[in-house]
C-alpha positions as CSV (number, residue, x, y, z in Angstrom):
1,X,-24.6,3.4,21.2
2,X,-22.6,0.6,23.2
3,X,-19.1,0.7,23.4
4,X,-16.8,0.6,20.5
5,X,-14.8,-2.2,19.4
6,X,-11.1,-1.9,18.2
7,X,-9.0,-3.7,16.8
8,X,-4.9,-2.4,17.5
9,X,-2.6,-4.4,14.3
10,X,1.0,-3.9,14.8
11,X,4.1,-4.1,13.2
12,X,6.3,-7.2,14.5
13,X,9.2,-6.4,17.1
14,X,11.0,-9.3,15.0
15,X,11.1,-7.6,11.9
16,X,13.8,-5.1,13.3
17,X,15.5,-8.5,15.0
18,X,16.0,-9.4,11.4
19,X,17.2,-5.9,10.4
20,X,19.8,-5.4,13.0
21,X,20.9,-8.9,12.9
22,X,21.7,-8.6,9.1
23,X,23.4,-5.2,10.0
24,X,25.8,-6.7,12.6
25,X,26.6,-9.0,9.9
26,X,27.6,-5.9,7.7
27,X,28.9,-3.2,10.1
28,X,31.1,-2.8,13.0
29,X,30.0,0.8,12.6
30,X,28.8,1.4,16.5
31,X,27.1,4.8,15.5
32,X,24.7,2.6,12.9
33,X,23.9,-0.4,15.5
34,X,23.1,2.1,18.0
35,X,20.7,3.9,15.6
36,X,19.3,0.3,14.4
37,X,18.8,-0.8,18.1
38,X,17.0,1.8,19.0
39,X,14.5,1.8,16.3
40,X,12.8,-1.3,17.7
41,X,12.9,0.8,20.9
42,X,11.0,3.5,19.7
43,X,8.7,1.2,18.1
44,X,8.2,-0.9,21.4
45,X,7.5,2.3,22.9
46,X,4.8,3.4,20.7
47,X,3.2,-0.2,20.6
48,X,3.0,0.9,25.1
49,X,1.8,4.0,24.4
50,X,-1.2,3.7,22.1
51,X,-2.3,0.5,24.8
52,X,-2.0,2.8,27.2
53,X,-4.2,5.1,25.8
54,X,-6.6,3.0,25.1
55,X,-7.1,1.1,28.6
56,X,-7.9,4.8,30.0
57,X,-11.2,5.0,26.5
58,X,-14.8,3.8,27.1
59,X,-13.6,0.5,24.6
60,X,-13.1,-2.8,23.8
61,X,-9.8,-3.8,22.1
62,X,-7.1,-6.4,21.2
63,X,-3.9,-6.2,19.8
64,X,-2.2,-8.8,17.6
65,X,0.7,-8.9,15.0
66,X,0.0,-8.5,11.5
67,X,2.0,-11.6,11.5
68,X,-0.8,-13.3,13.3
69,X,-3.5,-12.5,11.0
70,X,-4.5,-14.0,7.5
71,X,-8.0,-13.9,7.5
72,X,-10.7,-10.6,6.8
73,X,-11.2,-8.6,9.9
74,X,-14.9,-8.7,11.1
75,X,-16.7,-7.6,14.5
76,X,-14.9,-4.5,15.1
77,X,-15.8,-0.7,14.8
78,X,-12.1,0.9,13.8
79,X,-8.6,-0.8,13.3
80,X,-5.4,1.1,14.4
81,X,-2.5,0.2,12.6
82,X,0.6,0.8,14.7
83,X,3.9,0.5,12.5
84,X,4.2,2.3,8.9
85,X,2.9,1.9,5.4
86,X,3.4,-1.9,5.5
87,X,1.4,-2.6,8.5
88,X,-1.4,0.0,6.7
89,X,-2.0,-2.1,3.6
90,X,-1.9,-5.5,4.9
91,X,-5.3,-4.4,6.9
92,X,-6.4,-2.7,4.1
93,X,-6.5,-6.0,2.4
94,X,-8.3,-7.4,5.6
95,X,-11.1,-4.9,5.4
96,X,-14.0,-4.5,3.9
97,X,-15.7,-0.8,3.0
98,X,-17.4,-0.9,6.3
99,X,-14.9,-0.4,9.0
100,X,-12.8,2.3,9.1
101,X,-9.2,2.4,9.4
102,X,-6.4,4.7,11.5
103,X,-2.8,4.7,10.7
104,X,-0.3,5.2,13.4
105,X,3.1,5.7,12.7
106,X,5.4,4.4,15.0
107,X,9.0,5.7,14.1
108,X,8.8,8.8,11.7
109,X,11.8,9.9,10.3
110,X,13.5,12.7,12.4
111,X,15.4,15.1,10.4
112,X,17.6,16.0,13.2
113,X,18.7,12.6,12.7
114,X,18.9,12.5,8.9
115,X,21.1,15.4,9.2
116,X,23.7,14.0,11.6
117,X,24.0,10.7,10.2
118,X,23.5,11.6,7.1
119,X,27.3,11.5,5.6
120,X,27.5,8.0,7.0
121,X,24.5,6.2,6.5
122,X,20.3,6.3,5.7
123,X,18.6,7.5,9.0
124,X,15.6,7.5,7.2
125,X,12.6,5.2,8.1
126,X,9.0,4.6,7.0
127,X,7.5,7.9,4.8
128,X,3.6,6.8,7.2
129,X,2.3,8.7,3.6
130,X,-1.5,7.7,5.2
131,X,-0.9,7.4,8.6
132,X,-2.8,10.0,10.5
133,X,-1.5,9.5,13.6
134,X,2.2,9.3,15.5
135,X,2.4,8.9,19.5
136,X,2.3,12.6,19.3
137,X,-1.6,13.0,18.2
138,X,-2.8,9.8,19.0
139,X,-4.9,10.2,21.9
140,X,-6.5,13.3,20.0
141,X,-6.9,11.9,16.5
142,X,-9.3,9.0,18.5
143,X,-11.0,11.1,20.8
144,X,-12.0,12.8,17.7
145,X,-13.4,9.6,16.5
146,X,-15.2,8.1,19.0
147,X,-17.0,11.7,19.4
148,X,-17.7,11.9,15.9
149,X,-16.1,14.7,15.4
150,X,-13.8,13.8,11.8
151,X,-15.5,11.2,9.6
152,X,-13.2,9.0,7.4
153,X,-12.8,9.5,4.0
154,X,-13.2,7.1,1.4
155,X,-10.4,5.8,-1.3
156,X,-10.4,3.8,-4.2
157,X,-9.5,0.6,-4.6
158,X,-8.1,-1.4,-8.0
159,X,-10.3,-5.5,-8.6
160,X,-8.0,-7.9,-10.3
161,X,-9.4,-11.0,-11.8
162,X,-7.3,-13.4,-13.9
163,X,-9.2,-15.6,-15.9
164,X,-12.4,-13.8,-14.9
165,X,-12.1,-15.1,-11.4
166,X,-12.0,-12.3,-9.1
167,X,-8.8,-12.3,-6.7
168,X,-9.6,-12.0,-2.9
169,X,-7.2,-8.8,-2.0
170,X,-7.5,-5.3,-3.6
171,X,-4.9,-2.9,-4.7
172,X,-5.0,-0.1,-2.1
173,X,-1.4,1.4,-3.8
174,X,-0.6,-0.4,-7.0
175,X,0.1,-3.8,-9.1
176,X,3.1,-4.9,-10.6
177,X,2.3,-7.8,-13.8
178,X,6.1,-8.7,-14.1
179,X,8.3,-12.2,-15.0
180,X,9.4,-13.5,-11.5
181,X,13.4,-12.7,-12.4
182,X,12.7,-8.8,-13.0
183,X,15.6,-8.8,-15.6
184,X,13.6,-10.4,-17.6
185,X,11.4,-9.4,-20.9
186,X,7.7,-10.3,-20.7
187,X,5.2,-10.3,-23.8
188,X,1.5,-9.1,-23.1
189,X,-1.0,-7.0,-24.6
190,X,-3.6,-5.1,-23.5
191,X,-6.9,-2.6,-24.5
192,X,-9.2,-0.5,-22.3
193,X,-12.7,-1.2,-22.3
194,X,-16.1,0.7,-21.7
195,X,-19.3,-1.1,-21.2
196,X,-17.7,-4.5,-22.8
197,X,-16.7,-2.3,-26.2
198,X,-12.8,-1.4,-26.8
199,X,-12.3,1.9,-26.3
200,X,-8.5,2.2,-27.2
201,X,-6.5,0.0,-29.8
202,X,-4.8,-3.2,-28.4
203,X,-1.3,-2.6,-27.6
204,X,1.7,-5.4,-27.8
205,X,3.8,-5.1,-25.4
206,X,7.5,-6.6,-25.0
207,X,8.7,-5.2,-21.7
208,X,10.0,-5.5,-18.1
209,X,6.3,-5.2,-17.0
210,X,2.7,-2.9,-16.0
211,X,2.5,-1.2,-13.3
212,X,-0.9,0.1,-12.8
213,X,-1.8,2.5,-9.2
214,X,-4.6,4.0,-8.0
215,X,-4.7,8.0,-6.9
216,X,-3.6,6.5,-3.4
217,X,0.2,4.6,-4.8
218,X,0.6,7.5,-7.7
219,X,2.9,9.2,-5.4
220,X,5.4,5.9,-4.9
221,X,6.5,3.6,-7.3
222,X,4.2,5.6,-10.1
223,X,5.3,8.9,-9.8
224,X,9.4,8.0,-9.5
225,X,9.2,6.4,-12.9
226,X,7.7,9.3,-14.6
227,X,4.0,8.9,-13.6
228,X,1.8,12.0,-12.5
229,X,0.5,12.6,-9.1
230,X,-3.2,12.0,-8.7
231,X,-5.9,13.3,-6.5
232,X,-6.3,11.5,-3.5
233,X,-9.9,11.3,-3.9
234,X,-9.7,10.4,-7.6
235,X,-11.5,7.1,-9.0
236,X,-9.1,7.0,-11.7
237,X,-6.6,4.1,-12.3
238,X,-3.1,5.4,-13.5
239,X,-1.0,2.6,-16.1
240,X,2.3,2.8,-17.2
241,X,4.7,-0.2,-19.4
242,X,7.7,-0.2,-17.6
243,X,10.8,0.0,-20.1
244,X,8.9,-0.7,-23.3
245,X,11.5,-2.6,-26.1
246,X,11.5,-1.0,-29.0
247,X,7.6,0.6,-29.0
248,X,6.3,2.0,-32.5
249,X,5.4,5.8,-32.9
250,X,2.1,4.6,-33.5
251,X,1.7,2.8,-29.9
252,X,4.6,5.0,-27.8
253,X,1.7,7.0,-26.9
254,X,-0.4,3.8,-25.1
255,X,2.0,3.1,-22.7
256,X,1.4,5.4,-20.0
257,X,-2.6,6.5,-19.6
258,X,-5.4,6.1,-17.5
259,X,-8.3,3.7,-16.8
260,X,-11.8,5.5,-16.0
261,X,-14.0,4.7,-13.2
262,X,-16.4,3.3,-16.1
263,X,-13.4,1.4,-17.5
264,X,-11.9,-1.8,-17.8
265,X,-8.0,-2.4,-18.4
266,X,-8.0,-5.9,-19.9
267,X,-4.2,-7.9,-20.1
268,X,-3.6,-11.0,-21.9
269,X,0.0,-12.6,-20.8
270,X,1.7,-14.3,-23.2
271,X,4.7,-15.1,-21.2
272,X,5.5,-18.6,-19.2
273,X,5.3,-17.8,-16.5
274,X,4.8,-13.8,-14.1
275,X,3.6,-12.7,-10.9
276,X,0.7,-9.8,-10.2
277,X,2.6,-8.2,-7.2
278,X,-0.2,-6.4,-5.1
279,X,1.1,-3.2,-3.0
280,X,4.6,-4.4,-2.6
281,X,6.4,-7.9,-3.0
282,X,4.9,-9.9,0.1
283,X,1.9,-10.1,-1.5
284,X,2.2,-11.5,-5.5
285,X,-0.2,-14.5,-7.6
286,X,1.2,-16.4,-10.1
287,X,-0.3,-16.0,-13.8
288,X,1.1,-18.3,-16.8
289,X,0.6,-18.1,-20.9
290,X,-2.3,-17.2,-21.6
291,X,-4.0,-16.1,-18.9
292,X,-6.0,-13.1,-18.9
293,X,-6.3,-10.3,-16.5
294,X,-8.6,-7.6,-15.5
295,X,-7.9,-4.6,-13.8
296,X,-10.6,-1.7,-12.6
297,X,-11.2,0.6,-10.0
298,X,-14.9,-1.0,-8.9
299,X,-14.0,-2.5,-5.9
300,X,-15.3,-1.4,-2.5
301,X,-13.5,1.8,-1.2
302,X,-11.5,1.7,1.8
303,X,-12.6,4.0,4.8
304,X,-9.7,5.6,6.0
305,X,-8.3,8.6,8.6
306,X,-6.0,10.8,6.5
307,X,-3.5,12.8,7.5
308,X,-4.2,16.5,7.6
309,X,-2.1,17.1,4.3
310,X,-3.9,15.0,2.5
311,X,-7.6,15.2,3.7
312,X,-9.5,17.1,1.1
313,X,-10.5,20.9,2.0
């Protein structure tokens, strides 16, 4: 076997810029602008280290910005993600289900520091809930990957097609079908299908939204309004109508369930206008009255390192 090619995607320097720039603005606080200043530090730091690492491995690599990169990600054998859970999805929805992907997570939260700044403000940072790695295992974690030592496992995935056209990204957490002011009602209705019959009643809807995850974003947004926490291997999709208005006793029961592997969840949107926000809110397509969206978890799984805690026994 020739000699592996990586592909190192990191977090932007500038987004804590932005972050401590807008906390100048807010706080005279010393204590937090030290704390703030030092996160991009840290970060810096780990962005040197993992390089370093890999100058001294039998590789080929380059390192970009996420920022920097729009387009899938081809040519390369494994793609390290240096930042948090942000940094993770956008290559997730740059990948394909051939090339595996390593999280590394550049600032974990300390709980040394959680406890002394706690009474003053939030020292927490990014949770890294699928990053395998921290500066702290790095160099193991990828030793034990170009030897062949751990294989990747494999998660699910949600499609989404509106209209019957398929979009481009896949859901590696969760979608949110909402109106763009989120104070807003929307009007939709939806059924679950299996092999092109109905297999569940169609449901009206007047709401502040669906949210639908996989097994992989059941344990964010999902599970903190009420949701269950899936297996991380599961092939399920997980649906819940945020803050139904008014909901008869005869559909209460529809708005929280689960769409099968053999399953279709099929929307129709019956407000002017609403945006299907894909893992998070940088990433969101614009639906109007009338348009009709699909939702299923047949879409090419993503290869992925887990973190100990989470990689099946």
């Amino acid at each position: 076997m020739g000699r592996r090619r990586l592909l190192l995607l990191l977090k932007p320097l500038d987004a804590y810029s932005i972050y401590l720039s807008n906390a100048a603005s807010r706080s005279t606080n010393p204590k937090v602008l030290s704390f703030l200043d030092n996160r991009c530090k840290v970060h810096r730091d780990a962005i040197e280290f993992c390089q370093n690492i890999l100058r001294r491995k039998p590789v080929d690599w380059d390192a970009t910005f996420r920022t920097n990169l729009s387009q899938p990600i081809h040519d390369v054998d494994l793609v390290v993600t240096v930042g948090g859970d942000g940094t993770l999805l956008q290559a997730s929805h740059l990948l394909n289900d051939s090339i595996p992907l390593l999280g590394v997570n550049s600032d974990p939260t300390q709980p040394h520091e959680v406890q002394e700044f706690g009474n003053e403000f939030d020292a927490t940072r990014s949770t890294g809930y699928l990053c395998a790695a921290t500066v702290k295992n790095f160099e193991q974690i990828l030793n034990n990957i170009l030897e062949c030592r751990i294989v990747p496992s494999e998660l699910s995935r949600m499609s989404i097609l509106v209209n019957s056209m398929p979009l481009s990204t896949y859901a590696l957490n969760d979608i949110l079908i909402a109106d763009p002011c989120p104070a807003s009602a929307s009007r939709f209705s939806f059924r679950i299908r299996k092999d092109g019959k109905a297999s569940s009643p169609l449901t009206n809807c007047r709401s502040s939204g669906l949210r639908v995850s996989t097994a992989a974003g059941s344990t964010a947004a999902m599970l903190s309004a009420g949701g269950f926490r899936m297996p991380i291997l599961s092939t399920d999709l997980q649906y819940m109508v945020r803050e139904p208005i008014s909901p008869t006793s005869a559909s209460l029961g529809l708005m929280h369930g689960f769409v099968k592997p053999n399953e279709t969840m099929d929307i129709d949107w019956y407000t002017n206008e609403g945006l299907i926000y894909i893992d998070g809110h940088r990433n969101a397509h614009p639906v109007q009255h009338g348009d009709t969206i699909q939702v299923s978890s047949q879409a090419p799984k993503l290869k992925i390192f887990l973190p100990d805690n989470l990689t099946p026994s």
